[in-house]
N, C-alpha and C positions, 0 to 999 in steps of 0.2 A: 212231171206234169203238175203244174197247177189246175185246180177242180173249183169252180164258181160256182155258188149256188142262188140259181137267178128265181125269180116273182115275177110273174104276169100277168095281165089282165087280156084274156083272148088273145093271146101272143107280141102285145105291147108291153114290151121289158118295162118296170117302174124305176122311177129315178136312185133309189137305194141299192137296187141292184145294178144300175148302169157303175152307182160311186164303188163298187164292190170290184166289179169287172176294169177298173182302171187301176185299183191295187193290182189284181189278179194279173195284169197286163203285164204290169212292171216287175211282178215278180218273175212270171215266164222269163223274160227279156234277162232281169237280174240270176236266175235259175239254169237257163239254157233248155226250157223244155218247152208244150205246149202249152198251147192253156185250154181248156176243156170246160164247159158247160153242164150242170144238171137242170132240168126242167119236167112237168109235171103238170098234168091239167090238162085242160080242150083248150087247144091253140097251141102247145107246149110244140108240136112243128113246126109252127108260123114265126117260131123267135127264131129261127136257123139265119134269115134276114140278116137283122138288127144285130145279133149275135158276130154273127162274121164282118160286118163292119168293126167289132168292136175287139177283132180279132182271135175270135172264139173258134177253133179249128174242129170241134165236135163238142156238138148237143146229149146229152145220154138223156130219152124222155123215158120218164117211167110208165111202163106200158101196163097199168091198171085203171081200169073203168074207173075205181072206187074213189080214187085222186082225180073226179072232177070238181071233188069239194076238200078239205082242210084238214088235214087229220095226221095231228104234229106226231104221233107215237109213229104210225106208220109209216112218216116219210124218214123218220128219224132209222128207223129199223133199213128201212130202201136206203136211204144213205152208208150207212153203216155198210150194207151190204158190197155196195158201187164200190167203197172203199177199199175192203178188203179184197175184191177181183183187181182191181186197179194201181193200188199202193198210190197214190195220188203226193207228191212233196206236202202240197198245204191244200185245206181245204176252205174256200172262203163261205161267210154267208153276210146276208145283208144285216144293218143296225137293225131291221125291226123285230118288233115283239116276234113275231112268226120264223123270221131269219134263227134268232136267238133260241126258242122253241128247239126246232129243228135241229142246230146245231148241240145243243143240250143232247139231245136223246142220243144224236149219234156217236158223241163223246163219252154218256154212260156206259151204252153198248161194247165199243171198243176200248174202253178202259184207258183213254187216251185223256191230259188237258187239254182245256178248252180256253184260250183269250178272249177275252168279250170287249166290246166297245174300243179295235185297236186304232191309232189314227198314225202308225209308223211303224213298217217291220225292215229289218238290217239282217238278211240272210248270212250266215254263218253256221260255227260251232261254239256253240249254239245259237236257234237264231234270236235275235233282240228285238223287243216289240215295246212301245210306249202305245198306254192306254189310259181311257178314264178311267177314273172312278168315282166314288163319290158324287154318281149326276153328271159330273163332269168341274165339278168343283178342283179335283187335282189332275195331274200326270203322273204316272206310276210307269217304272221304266223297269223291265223284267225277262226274264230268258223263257223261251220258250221251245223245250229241249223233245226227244222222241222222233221215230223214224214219221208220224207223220204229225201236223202243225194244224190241228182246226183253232178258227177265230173269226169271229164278226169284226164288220167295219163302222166305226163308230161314225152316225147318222151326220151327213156334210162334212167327214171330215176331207173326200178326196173330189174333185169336180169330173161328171161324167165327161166322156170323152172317146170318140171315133179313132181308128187308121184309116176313114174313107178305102178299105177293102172292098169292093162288088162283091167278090165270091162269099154265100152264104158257107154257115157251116155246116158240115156235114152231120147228120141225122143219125143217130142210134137207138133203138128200141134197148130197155133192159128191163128184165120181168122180175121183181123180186121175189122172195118166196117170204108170203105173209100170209095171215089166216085174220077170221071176222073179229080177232080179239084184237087184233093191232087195229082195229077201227074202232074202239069205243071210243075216242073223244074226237069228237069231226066237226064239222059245222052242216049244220043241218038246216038252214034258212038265212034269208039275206036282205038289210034294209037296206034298198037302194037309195044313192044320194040324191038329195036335190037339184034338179035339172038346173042350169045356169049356173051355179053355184061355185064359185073358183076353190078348191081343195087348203088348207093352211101348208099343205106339204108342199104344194106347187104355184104357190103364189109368188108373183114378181112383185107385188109389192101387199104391206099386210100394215092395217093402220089397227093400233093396237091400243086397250081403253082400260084403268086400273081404277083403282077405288076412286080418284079423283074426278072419274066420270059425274057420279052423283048418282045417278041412278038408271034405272031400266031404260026410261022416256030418255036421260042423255047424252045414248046412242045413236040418235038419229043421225046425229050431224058426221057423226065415226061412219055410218049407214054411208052417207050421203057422199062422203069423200072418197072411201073406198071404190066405190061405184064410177065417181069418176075419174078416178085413175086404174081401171079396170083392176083392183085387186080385191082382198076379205078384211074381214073384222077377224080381228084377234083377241082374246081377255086374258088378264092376270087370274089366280087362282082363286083372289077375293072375289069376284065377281061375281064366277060359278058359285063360290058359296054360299052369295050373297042372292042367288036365285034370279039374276039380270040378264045372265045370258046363259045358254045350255052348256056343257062341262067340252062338247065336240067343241069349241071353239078357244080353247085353251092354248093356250103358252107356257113350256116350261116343262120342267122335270118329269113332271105326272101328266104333263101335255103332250102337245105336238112339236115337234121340231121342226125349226121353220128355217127357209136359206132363204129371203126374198131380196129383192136388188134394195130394196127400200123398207125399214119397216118405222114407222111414224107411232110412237110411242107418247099414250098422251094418260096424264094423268097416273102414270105407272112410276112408281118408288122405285123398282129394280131389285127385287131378292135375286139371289143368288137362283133359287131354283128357277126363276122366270129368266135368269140372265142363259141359263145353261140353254134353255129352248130356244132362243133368241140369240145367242151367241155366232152364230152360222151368217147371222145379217152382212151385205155387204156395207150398207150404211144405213146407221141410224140417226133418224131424227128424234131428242125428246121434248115434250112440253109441258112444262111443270111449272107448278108457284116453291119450289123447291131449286135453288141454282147446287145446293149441296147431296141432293140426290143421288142413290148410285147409279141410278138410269143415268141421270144428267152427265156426270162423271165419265160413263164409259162412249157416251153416244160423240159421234161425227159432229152432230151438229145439236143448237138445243135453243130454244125457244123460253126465256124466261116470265111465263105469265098464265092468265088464267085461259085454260082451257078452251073455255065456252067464251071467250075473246078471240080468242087466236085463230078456234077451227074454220069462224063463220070468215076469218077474213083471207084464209087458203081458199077455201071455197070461192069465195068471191073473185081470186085472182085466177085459180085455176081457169074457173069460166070464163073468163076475160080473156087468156092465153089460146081459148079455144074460138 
């Protein structure tokens, strides 16, 4: 049995766990077993759905009140537990911080390794996994031996993906035994995002502004584009530092990781850790007074000029198209 460990928002799977559950697919299939679901929270039923499209043959929810909010020690311990009643082949979790959390504790626990960040696993004796490291600056190609296999899925490495199955999955309650001390670190309040707002995680397209911006005031036109090609504003690491744009809208290592069909990169050099967040793009446009740039270098396509030339005349054509 392979054992997914899925994230939700009121019973809408999020996209890092769909990319997890399309590993987790392939291994069932590669394995000869099922593939199985953990879930957790209010709605943690309502994934049974989405789930069994996705081929998930059983939900295990964990049936405590206390996991309607966050509380990585404890699910880490509930994992652990799931585990050991179940003997599960592998056990997946998503790229995010929280996935990784999670999957931490319950590898403590059971005294098992842990793979982080994999984007390839080759079932065998033993089995073979290639993952990042370094940000994702390398590939590291490594065995991953023990009667059971935890590892996260490194964030865009796999595209979510259906069997158009109807039949939901089947639903299991399981009650772990924990006490008020596996809840000391939870989350205990919530800033909700801003309405309208397209997410950096879920954008189709993300028009992206680096020191060559200039400044605060010019992002307007970064504003202005985004908007009408229905996507966000994205920033390089200087920018946030530089106080122009808030840190939530970052790209890169210590950012967000971004897969958008389009990401239009403008004024951005291209470090390495901004390439890592950014790496996922299906194509990139860059625009730079730099043709020797590493941005320029890796992107689809590139636009050799200044900036605050260039943007006001997409603009202009955009509208025109419309």
């Amino acid at each position: 049995m392979i054992l997914v460990v899925v994230e939700h928002e009121a019973g809408t799977v999020d996209r890092l766990s769909s990319e997890a559950l399309t590993l987790g697919r392939s291994l069932a299939e590669m394995t000869g077993g099922p593939l199985h679901a953990v879930a957790w929270g209010t709605g943690a039923a309502a994934t049974s759905g989405p789930l069994g499209a996705a081929g998930v043959a059983v939900v295990h929810d964990f049936a405590d009140p206390h996991f309607a909010e966050f509380a990585p020690e404890a699910l880490g311990k509930a994992l652990a537990q799931l585990i050991e009643r179940d003997g599960p082949a592998a056990v997946i979790g998503t790229g995010s911080e929280r996935g990784a959390e999670i999957l931490a504790h319950a590898a403590a626990r059971l005294g098992v390794p842990l793979a982080a960040n994999v984007t390839e696993v080759r079932p065998g004796e033993p089995w073979q996994v290639t993952r990042q490291r370094w940000g994702g600056s390398l590939l590291e190609e490594a065995r991953l031996d023990g009667p059971i296999r935890l590892l996260t899925v490194a964030p865009h490495a796999f595209e979510p993906a259906t069997t158009g199955a109807a039949a939901p999955a089947a639903v299991q309650a399981f009650a772990p035994d924990l006490t008020d001390r596996d809840f000391r670190v939870r989350v205990t309040s919530h800033v909700p995002a801003q309405e309208g707002v397209i997410s950096l995680a879920d954008a189709r397209v993300v028009v992206g502004g680096g020191r060559g911006v200039g400044s605060a005031e010019g992002f307007a036109q970064l504003d202005e584009l985004a908007a009408l090609l229905g996507g966000t504003v994205g920033v390089s690491r200087v920018v946030t530092s530089a106080g122009w744009r808030p840190h939530a809208q970052q790209v890169g290592q210590t950012g967000t990781r971004i897969a958008p069909d389009l990401y239009i990169a403008c004024g951005i050099s291209g470090a390495i850790q901004h390439m890592v967040g950014a790496r996922s793009a299906k194509a990139i446009l860059a625009i730079n007074t730099d043709r020797d740039a590493p941005m320029v270098t890796r992107a689809t396509y590139a636009v050799i000029g200044d900036l605050h030339a260039v943007l006001p005349a997409i603009i202009a054509a955009v509208r025109a198209a419309r």
